[in-house]
C-alpha positions in Angstrom: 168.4 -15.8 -21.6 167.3 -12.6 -20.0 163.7 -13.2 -20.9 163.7 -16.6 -19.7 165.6 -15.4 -16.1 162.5 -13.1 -15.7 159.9 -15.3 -16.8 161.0 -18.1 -14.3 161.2 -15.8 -11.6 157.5 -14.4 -12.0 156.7 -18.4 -12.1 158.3 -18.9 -8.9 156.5 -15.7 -7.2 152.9 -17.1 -8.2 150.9 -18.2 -5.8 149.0 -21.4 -5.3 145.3 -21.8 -5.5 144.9 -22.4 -1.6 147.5 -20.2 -0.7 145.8 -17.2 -2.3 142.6 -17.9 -1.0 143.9 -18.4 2.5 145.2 -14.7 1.8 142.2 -13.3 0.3 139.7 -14.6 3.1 142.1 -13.1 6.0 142.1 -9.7 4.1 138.1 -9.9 4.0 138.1 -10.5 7.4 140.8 -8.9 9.5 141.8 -6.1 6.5 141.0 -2.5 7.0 137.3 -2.9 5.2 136.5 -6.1 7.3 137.5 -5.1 10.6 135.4 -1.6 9.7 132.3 -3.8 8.7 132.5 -5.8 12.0 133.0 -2.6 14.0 130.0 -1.4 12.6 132.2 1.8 10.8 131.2 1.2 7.2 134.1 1.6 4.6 136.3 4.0 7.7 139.7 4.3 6.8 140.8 4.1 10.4 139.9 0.2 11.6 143.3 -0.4 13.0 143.1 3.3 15.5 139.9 2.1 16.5 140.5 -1.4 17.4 144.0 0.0 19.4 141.4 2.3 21.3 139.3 -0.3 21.9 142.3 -2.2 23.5 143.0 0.7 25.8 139.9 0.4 26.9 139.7 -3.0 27.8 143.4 -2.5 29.5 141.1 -2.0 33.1 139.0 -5.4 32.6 142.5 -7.3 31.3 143.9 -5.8 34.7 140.6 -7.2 36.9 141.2 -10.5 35.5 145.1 -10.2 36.0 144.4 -9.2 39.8 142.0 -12.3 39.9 144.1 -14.5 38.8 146.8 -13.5 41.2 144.9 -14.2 44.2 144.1 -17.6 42.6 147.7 -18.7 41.5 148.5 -17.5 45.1 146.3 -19.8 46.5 146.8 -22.6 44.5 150.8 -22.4 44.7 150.6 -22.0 48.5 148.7 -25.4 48.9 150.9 -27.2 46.1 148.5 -27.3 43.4 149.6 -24.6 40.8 148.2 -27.1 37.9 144.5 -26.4 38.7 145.4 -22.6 38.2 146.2 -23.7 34.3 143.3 -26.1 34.4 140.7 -23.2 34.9 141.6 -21.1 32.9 142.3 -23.0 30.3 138.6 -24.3 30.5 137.5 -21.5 30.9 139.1 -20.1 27.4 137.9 -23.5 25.7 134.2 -23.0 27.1 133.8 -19.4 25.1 135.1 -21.2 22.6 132.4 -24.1 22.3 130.0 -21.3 23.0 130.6 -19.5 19.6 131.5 -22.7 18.2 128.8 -24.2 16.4 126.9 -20.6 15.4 130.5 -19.5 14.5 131.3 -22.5 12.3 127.7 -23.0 10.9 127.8 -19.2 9.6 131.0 -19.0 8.0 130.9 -22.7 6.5 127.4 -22.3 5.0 125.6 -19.0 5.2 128.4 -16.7 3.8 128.0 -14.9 0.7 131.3 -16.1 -1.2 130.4 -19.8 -0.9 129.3 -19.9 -4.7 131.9 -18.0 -6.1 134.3 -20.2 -4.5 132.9 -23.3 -5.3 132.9 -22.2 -9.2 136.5 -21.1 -9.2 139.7 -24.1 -9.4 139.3 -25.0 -5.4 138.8 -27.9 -4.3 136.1 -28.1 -1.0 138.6 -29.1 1.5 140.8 -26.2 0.2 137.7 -23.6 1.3 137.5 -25.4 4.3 140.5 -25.2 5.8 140.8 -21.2 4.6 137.8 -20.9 6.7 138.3 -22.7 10.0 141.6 -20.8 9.6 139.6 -17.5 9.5 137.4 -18.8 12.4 140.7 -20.4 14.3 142.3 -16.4 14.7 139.1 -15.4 16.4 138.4 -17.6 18.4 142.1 -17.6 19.6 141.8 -13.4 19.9 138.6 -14.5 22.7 140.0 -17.3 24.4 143.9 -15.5 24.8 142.4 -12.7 26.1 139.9 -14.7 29.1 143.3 -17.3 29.9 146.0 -14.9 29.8 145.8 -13.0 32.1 145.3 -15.8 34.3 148.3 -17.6 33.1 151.0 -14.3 33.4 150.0 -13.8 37.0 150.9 -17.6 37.6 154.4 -17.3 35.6 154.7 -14.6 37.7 154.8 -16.2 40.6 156.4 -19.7 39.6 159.7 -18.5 38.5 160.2 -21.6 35.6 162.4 -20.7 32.5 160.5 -22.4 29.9 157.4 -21.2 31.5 156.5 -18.4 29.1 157.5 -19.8 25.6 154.9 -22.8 26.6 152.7 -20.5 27.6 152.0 -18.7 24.4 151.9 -22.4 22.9 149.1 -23.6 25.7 147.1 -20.3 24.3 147.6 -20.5 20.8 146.4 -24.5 21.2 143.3 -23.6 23.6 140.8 -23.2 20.8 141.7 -26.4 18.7 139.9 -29.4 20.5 137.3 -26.9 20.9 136.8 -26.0 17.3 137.5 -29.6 15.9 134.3 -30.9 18.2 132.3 -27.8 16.5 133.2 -28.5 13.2 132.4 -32.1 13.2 128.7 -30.9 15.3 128.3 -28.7 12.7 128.9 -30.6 9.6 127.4 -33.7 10.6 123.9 -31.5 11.8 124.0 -29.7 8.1 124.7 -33.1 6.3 122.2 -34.9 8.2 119.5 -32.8 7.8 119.7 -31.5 4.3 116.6 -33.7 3.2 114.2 -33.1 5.6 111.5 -30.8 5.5 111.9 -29.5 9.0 115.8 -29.2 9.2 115.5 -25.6 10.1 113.8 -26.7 13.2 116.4 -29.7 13.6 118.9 -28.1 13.5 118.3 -25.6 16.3 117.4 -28.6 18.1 120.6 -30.7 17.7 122.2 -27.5 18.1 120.8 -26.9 21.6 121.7 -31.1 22.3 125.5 -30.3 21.4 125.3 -27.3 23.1 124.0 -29.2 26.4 126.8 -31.4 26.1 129.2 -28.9 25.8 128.0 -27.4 29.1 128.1 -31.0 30.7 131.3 -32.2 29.5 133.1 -28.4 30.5 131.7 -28.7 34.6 132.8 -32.2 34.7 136.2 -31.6 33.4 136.5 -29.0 36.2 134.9 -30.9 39.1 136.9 -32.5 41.2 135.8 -35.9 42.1 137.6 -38.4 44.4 136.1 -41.5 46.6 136.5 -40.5 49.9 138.3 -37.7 52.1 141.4 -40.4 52.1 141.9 -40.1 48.3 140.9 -36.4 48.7 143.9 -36.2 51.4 146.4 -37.7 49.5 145.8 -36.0 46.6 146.3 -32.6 48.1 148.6 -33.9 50.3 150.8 -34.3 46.6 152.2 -31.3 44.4 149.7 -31.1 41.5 147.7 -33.9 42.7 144.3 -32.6 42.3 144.4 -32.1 38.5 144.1 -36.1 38.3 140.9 -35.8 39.8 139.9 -32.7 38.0 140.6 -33.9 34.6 139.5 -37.0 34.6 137.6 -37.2 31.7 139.6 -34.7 29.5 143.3 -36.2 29.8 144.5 -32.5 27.6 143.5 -30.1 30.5 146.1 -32.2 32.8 148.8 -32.2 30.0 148.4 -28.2 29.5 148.8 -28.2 33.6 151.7 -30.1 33.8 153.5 -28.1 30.9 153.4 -25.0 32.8 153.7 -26.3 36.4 155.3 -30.3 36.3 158.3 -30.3 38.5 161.0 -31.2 36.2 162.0 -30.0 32.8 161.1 -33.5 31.3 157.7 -33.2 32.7 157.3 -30.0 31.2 158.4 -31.2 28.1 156.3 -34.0 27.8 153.1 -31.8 28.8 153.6 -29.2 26.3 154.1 -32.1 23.7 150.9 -33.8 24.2 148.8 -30.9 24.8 149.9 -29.1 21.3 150.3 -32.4 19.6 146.3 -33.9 20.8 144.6 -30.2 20.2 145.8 -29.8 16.8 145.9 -33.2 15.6 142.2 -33.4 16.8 141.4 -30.3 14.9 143.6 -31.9 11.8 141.8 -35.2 11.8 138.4 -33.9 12.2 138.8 -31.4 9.5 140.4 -34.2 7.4 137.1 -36.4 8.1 134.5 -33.7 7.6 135.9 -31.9 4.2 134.5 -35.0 2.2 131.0 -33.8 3.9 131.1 -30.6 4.1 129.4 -29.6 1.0 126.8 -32.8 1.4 125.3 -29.6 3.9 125.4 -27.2 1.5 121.8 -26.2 -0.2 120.3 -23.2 -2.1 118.1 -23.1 0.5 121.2 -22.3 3.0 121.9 -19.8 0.5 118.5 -18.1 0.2 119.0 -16.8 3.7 121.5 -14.6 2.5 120.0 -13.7 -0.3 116.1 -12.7 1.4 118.1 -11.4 4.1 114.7 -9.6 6.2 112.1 -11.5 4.7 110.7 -14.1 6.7 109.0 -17.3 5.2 105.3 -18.0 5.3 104.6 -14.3 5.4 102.0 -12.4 3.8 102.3 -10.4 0.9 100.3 -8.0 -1.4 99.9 -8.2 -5.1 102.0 -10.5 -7.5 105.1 -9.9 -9.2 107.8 -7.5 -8.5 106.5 -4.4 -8.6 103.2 -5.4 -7.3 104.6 -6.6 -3.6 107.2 -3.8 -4.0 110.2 -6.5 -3.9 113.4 -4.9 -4.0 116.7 -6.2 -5.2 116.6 -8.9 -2.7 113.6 -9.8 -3.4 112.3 -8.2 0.1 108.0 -7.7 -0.1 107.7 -4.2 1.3 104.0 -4.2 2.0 105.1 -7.0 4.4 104.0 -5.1 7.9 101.8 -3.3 6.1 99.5 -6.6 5.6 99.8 -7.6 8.9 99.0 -4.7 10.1 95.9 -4.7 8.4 94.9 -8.0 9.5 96.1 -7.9 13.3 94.2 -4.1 13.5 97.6 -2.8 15.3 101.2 -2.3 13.5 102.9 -2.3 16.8 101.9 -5.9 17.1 102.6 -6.3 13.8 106.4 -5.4 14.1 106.6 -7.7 16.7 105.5 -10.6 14.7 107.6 -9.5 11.8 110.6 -9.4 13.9 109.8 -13.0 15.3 109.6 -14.4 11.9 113.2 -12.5 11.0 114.3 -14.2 13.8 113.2 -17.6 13.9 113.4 -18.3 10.3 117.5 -18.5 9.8 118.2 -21.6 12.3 121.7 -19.4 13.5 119.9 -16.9 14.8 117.2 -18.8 16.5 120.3 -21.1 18.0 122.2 -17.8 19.2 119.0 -16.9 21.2 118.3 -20.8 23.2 122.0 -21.2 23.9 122.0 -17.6 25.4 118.4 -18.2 27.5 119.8 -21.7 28.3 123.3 -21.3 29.2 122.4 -20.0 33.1 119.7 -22.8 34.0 122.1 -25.6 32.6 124.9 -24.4 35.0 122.7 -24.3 37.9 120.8 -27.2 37.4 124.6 -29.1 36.8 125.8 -27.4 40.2 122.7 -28.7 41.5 123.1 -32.4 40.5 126.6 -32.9 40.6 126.9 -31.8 44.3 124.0 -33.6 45.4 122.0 -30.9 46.4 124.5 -28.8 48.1 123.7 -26.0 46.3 120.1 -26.2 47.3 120.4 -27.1 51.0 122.9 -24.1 51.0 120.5 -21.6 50.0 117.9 -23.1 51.5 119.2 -22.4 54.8 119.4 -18.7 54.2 117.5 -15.9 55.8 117.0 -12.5 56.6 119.9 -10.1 55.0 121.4 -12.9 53.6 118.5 -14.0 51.3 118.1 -10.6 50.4 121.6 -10.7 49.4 121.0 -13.5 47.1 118.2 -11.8 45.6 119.5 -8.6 44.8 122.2 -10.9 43.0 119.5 -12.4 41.2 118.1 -9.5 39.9 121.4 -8.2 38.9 122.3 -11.6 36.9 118.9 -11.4 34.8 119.7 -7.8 34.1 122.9 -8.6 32.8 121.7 -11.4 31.2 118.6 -9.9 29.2 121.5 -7.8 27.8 123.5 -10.5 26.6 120.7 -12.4 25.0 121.5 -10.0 21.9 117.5 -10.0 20.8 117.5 -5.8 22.2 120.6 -5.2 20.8 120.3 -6.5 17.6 117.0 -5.5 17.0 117.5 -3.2 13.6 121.3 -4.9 12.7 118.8 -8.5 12.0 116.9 -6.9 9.6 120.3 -6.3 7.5 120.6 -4.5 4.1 116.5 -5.2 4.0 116.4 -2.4 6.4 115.2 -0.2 3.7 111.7 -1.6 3.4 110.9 -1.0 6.9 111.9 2.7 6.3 109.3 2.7 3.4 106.4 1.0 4.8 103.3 2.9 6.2 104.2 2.6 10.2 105.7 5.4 11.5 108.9 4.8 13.6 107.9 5.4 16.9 105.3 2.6 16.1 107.7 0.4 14.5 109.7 1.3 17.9 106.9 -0.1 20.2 106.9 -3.2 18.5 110.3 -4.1 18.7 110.1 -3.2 22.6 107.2 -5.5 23.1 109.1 -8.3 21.0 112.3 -7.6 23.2 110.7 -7.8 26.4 108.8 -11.3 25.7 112.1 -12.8 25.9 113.3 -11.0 28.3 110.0 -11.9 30.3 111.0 -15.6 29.5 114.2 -15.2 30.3 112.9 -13.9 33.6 110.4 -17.2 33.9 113.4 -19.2 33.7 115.1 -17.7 36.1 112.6 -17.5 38.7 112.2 -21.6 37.8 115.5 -22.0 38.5 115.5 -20.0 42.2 112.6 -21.5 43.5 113.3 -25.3 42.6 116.8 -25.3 42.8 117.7 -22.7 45.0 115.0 -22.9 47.4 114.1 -19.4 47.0 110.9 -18.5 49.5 107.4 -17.0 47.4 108.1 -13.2 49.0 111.7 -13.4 47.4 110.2 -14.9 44.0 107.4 -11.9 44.4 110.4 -9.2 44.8 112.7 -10.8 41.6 109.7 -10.7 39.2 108.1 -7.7 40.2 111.9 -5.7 40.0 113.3 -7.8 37.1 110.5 -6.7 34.6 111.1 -3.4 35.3 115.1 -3.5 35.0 114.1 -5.3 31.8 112.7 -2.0 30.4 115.6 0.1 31.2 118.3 -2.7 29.8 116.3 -3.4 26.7 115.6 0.5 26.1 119.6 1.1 26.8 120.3 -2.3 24.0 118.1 -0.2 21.3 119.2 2.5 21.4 122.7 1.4 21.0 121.7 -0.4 18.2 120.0 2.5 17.1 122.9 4.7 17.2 125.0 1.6 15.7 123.4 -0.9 13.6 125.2 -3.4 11.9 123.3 -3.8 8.4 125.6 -4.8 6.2 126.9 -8.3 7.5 127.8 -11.3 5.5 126.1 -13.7 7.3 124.0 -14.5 10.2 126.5 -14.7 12.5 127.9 -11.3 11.9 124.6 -9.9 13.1 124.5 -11.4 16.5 127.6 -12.8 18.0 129.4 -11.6 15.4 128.3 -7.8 15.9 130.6 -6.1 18.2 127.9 -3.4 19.0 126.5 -6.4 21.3 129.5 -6.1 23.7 129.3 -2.1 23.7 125.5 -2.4 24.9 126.4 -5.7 27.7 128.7 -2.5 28.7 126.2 0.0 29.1 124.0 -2.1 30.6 126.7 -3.1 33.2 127.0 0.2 33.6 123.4 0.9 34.7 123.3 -2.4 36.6 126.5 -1.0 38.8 124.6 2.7 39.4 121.7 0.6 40.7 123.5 -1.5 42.7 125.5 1.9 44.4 122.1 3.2 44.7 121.3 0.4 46.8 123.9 0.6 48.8 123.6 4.3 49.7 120.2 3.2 50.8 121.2 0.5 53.3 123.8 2.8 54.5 121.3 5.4 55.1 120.0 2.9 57.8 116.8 2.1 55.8 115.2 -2.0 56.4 115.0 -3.9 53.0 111.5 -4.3 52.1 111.7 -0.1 52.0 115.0 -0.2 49.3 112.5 -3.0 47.1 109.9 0.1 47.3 112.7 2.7 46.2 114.2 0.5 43.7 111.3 -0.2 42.2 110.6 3.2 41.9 114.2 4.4 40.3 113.6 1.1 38.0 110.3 2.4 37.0 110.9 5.8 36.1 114.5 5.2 34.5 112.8 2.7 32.6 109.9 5.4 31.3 113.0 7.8 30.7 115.1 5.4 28.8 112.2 4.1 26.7 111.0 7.7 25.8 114.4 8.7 25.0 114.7 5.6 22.5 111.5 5.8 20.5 112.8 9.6 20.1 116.1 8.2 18.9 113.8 5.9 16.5 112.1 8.3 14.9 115.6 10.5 14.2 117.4 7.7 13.4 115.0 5.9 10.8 115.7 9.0 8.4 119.0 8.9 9.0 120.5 5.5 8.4 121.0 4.8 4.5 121.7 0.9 3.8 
């Protein structure tokens, strides 16, 4: 009787299929030896001090965007329209959400490494796909709580509403849902779609980009406020919460997470919290419903080969046949790889360079990562542009003197900041992966290896820089002298800011990742460099500020700036191929 007590009672304490894999993929992730891997800290032991130092440190930025909200829910509140104070933000934590989304989604759905062992064990495919979106659900949430929050406190703050704060934590921990089902169902339909074709690598960047577009279209509408004439405008403002109608037009949930926080009566309330929680996560329960009968109608070997040849790049040369011929290693990686090229392009500098643009362009996330990056500041500008029929334009266009240099020295500051977040610099040896090793073993020193990832780095950055200038001159109106100053200055803050990403990825690289995504938006030594690079972007700027306080006229500060930028930039690039040369030794994969 005693046996069977004890028998029944270990039957009750086993787990189910799902339930254990639900467990197991949040330990890979968020456990002690997957939050080290995403840090970048190898197998450390101390994950959990480092991400609570990492949260002190962002206590200053959380307090900025508490401080800006305040001023915001001030406004709003005084005028009677406390809703469009949710609206924002709440659009605003959805939009980083559709930014990661489909790169996020396509990495952990397809190109991770566990995707065959779980497909031979009891599961069933939905069962793998819901432990995933789950996995993807928490950090997306961590992103999006932390942009909206703050936002939403300072509004509590000042509404004084009872129920206000329990809804609140339910409006945050629904923002990523709508978000993350329309990613999902992008994402699964692009794979399925695609699977036959012989160019679905270049498809699926493409339809990618298309979603990604949309995304950007569908976000500025749902936060434009559009009404018929100054009458409806009056009487909408004229009413409490009036202008969230008009503002959400298209997107009823961004009005039902309004009016749960800030409806006048408890009912209201009630009913907005209700809708909001119930539409986001039946959206994302439907969707992941439809698309777990498809979801492995995306999966290939091919898909998996990019994990595997992690660092090789298709279509490249190599010597000899065989494995021990090309020098393959257990990945299948040819080591004489740069080696070739560098025999048939005379110069392993350029070599490197084209290396690193096949590594980059031949896993469709990465390449996707890049265009969305490059793309994301045109698309808002040309949508501010079109939307307010040429306001923008006409604005700008009627700027002069210190006010147009204003505006440039803005410019300038958003393509520095911007060449840091395109996360080609700092990524630049955490791409290459565990096939790191073969670059440490071919024939090319590493101060030459150096130059050609600088040259790589700074061709997109030069593009990004093309695009930018487009952008001023037809959109904004920007005069040629202006144009001159923006492309002489922002190729040489490109130096300094690409030098500044290497090196931190020098100091930092992230080579052990389990897929594609973990190397780019995934890699948290990308934020550390967008910091540093802040950093030098904020010196210049007080630089430039001493100057005009010192009396001097304008076209004299372009003259010293461009001076400081150029011989930072020889610093900071000296200092890195140093680093290089110390560091290639040093890292072991």
């Amino acid at each position: 009787m005693k046996e069977g007590t004890v028998f029944a009672s270990r039957m009750t304490r086993v787990r189910s299929p799902f339930s254990s894999l639900l467990r197991t993929q949040l330990k890979v992730a968020y456990g002690p030896r997957g939050l080290s891997d995403k840090l970048g800290l190898g197998r450390s032991k101390y994950a959990y001090v480092y991400v609570a130092l990492l949260v002190l440190a962002f206590i200053p930025l959380i307090g900025q965007l508490y401080s800006a909200g305040k001023a915001m829910a001030a406004q709003f509140v005084a005028i009677g329209q406390p809703g469009l104070s949710v609206l924002t933000s709440v659009a605003a934590g959805q939009f980083i959400v559709f930014f990661l989304g489909v790169s996020s989604v396509m990495s952990v759905l397809y190109y991770e490494n566990d995707i065959e062992t779980l497909l031979a064990l009891p599961l069933r495919p939905a069962q793998i796909m819901v432990a995933k979106v789950v996995v993807t659900y928490l950090a997306e949430l961590l992103m999006a709580a932390v942009l909206a929050g703050p936002f939403l406190v300072a509004l509590g703050v000042q509404l004084h509403i009872p129920e206000f704060w329990p809804y609140m934590v339910l409006v945050l921990l629904s923002v990523p849902a709508v978000p993350l089902a329309l990613s999902l169902l992008a994402t699964v339909v692009i794979m399925r779609s695609t699977r036959s074709s012989r160019m679905r690598d270049n498809l699926r960047v493409a339809l990618g980009l298309i979603f990604f577009a949309l995304v950007i279209c569908l976000n500025y509408l749902n936060t434009s406020i559009t009404v018929k004439g100054p009458e409806e405008a009056a009487r909408l403002l004229m009413e409490r919460n009036g202008l969230i109608r008009a503002a959400s037009r298209y997107y009823p949930p961004l009005r039902w997470a309004a009016l749960a926080l800030t409806a006048d009566t408890p009912f209201g309330r009630l009913a907005g919290i209700l809708l909001f929680v119930g539409s986001s996560f039946g959206a994302l329960g439907a969707v992941t419903a439809l698309t777990q009968q498809w979801f492995l109608g995306g999966y290939t070997t091919e898909v998996a080969g990019y994990r595997k040849a992690a660092g090789r790049p298709r279509g490249m040369p190599a010597i000899g046949v065989g494995r021990k011929a090309t020098g393959e290693g257990r990945d299948g990686i040819p080591v004489a790889t740069a080696s070739s090229l560098a025999f048939k392009l005379r110069s392993p500098a350029v070599a490197i360079a084209v290396r690193d643009h096949y590594m980059l362009v031949r896993t469709p996330n990465h390449l996707l990562t890049v265009l969305t990056n490059l793309l994301v500041f045109p698309l808002i500008i040309i949508l501010t542009t079109v939307t307010g029929g040429g306001q923008l334009s006409a604005l700008t266009s009627g700027l002069s003197g210190y006010a147009l240099d204003v505006v440039t020295l803005i410019i300038l500051a958003a393509h520095a900041f911007i060449v840091s977040g395109n996360q080609v610099a700092s990524t630049c040896i955490s791409r290459e992966g565990r096939s790191f090793w073969a670059s440490k073993m071919i024939p090319v020193p590493p101060k030459e290896q150096f130059k050609g990832k600088m040259v790589y780095n700074l061709l997109f950055a030069m593009v990004q820089l093309v695009i930018l200038l487009a952008s001023s001159a037809i959109l904004l109106k920007v005069d040629a002298f202006h144009l001159a100053v923006i492309a002489v200055l922002g190729a040489l803050a490109s130096i300094s800011v690409t030098a500044i990403c290497m090196m931190n990825d020098l100091v930092n690289p992230k080579l052990n990742w389990e897929n594609p995504h973990a190397a780019m938006k995934g890699n948290f030594g990308t934020l550390v460099a967008m910091l540093f690079s802040l950093a030098y972007v904020v010196g210049a700027g007080f630089l430039v500020k001493i100057m005009l306080s010192a009396g001097l006229s304008m076209p004299i500060v372009y003259v010293l700036l461009a001076a400081v930028l150029l011989i930072s930039g020889a610093l900071l690039t000296k200092a890195a191929s140093s680093l290089a040369e110390k560091r290639y030794a040093e890292i072991e994969v």
